[in-house]
VMD Tcl script that draws the C-alpha trace (Angstrom):
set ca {
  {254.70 207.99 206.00}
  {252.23 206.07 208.93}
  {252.67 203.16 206.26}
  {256.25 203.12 206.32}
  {256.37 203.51 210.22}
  {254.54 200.62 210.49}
  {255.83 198.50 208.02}
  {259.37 199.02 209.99}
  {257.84 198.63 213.15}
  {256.70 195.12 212.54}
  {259.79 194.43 210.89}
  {261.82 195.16 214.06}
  {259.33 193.29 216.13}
  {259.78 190.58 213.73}
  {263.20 190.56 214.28}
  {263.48 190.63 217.83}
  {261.47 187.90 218.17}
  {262.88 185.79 215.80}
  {266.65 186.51 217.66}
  {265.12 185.65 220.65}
  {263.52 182.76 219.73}
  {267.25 181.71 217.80}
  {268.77 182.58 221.52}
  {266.69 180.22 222.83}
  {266.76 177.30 220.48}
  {271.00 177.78 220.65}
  {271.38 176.83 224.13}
  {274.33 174.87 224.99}
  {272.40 172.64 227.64}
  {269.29 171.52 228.55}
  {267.16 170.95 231.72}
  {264.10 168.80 232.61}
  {261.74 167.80 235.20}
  {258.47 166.92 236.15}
  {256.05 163.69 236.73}
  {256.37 160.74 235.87}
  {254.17 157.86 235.19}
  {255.53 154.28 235.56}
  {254.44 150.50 235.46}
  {256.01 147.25 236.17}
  {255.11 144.53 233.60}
  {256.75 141.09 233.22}
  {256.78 140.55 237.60}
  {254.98 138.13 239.47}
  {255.38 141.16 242.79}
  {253.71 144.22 242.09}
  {251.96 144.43 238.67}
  {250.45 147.91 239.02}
  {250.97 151.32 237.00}
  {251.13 154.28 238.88}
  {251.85 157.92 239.02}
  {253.74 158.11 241.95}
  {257.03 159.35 240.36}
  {259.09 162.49 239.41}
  {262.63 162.90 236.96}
  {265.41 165.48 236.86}
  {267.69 165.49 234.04}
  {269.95 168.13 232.61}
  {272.66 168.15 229.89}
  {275.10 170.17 227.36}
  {274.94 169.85 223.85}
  {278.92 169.12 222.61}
  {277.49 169.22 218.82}
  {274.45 171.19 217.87}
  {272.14 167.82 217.97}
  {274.48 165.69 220.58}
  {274.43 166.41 224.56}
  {275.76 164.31 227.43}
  {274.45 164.79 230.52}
  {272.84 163.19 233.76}
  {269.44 161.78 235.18}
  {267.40 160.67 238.36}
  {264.09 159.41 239.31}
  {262.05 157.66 241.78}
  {258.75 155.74 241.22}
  {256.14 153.81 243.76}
  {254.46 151.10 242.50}
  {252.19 149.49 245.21}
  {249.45 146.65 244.68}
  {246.90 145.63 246.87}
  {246.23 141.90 247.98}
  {243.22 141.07 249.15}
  {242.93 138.61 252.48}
  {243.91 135.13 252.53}
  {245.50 132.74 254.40}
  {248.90 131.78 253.69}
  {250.59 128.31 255.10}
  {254.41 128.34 255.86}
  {256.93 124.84 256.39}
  {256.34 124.81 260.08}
  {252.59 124.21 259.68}
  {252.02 127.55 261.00}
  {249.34 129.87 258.93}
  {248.46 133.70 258.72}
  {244.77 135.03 257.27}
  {245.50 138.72 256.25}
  {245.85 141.00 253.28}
  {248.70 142.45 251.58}
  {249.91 145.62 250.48}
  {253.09 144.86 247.84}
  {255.23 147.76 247.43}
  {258.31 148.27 245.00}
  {260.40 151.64 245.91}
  {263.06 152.44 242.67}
  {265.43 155.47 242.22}
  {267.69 154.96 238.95}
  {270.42 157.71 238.48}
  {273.35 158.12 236.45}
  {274.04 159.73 232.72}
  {272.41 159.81 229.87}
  {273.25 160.90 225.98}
  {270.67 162.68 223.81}
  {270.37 163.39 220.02}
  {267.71 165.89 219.22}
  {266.56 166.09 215.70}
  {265.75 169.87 214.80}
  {266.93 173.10 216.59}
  {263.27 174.80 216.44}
  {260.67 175.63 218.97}
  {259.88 171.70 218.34}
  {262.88 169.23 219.08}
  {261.58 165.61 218.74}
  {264.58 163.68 220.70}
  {266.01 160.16 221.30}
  {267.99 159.10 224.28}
  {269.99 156.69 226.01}
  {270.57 156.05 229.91}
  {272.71 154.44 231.90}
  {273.25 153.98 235.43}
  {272.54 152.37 238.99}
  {269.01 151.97 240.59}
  {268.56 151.29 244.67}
  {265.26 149.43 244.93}
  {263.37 148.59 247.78}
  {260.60 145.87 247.99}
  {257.83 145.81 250.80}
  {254.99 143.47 251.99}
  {252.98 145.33 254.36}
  {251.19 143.31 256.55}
  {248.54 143.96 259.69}
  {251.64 143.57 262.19}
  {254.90 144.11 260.12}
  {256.51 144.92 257.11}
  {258.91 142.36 255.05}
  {261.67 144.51 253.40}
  {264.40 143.84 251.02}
  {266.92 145.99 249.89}
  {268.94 145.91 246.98}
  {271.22 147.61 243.55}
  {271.10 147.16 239.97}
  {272.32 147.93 236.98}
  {269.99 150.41 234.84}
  {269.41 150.91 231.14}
  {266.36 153.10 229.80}
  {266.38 153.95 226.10}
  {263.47 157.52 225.64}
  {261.41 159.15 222.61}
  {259.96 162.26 223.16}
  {259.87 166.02 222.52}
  {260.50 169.23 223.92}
  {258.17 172.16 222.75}
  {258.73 176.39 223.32}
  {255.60 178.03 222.43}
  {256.39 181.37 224.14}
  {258.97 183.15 221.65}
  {260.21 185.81 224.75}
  {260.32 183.00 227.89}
  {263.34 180.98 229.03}
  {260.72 177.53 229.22}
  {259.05 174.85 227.50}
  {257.06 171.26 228.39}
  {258.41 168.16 227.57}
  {256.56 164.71 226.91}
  {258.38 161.44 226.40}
  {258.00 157.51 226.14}
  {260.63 155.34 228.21}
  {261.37 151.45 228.67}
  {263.56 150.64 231.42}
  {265.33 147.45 232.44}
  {267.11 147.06 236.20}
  {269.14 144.04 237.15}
  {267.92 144.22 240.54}
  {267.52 140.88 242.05}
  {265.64 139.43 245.28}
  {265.19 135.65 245.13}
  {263.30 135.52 247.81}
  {260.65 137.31 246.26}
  {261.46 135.11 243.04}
  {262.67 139.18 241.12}
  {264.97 138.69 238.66}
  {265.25 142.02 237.37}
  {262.85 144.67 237.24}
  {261.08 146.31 233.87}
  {259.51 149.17 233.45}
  {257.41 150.88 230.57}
  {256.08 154.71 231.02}
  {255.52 158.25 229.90}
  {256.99 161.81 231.34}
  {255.11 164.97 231.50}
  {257.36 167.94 232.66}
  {258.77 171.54 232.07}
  {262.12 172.13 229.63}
  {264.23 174.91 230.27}
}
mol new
graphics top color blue
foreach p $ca { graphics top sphere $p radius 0.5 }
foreach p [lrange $ca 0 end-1] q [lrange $ca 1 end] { graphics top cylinder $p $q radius 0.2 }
display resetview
């Protein structure tokens, strides 16, 4: 008789946590944030990779495997220049060093495809959107700052993983490549490129 107790026991625990872990995994949306890490290759302005960044994102799944849904971000990328004199058209020069700043916040919509509805859903997405970018030279006695929009286009890899059968959240990690047609010609920017990873909570 204990036997049999047992034996259903674990069979209605088994149960209950394999509906719950089926309620979870058929959610109609999706929501992400976190930190993000972010470099700037391909720019003669601020080559540096930093983790000065965080991302929101959230969408709903219209198929089982195909959501639509919306994004933003910011990242800081600063690099330091050490002193030197620099000569301008008047004959005029200035010995100091630099601190090179680019400011980017990219928003707009995105469209996922996820490949399996389990407590692992490898994912690929596509994002499009506007990005306000700032660039700064900070200097001993001012700043030089430019402002300016762009067209943004960021296609992801990555994964979101539920290891807790009975709780409503996840992690994510995920690959990105961005491309902004910000331009400052000033600062000889003809578009701005970006290459980093995510690290964040899924719910």
């Amino acid at each position: 008789m204990k036997r049999v107790l047992y034996i259903l026991t674990a069979a209605a625990a088994f149960l209950l946590a394999t509906n719950a872990a089926d309620a979870q995994m058929s959610k109609p949306y999706y929501v992400n944030g976190g930190w993000q890490f972010n470099g700037t290759p391909g720019n003669s302005f601020a080559k540096s990779a930093q983790g000065y960044g965080a991302y929101a994102e959230g969408g709903y799944y219209i198929t089982p495997m195909l959501a639509v849904g919306g994004f933003a971000s910011f990242n800081t990328n600063n690099e330091y220049i050490p002193k030197q004199t620099y000569t301008f058209s008047d004959n005029s020069a200035l010995t100091t060093d630099l601190e090179r700043s680019i400011y980017q916040v990219p928003f707009g919509a995105t469209l996922r495809y996820r490949f399996m509805r389990t407590e692992i859903q490898p994912y690929i997405e596509a994002k499009i959107g506007a990005e306000y970018s700032t660039q700064s030279t900070y200097m001993s006695t001012f700043v030089n700052r430019h402002d300016n929009w762009g067209v943004y286009v960021s296609p992801e890899i990555g994964l979101t993983f539920f290891p807790f059968q009975q709780a409503d959240f996840g992690f994510q990690i995920a690959a990105y490549y961005s491309y902004a047609s910000n331009r400052n010609h000033s600062l000889d920017i003809k578009g701005i490129n970006n290459l980093g990873f995510k690290l964040g909570i899924a719910f």
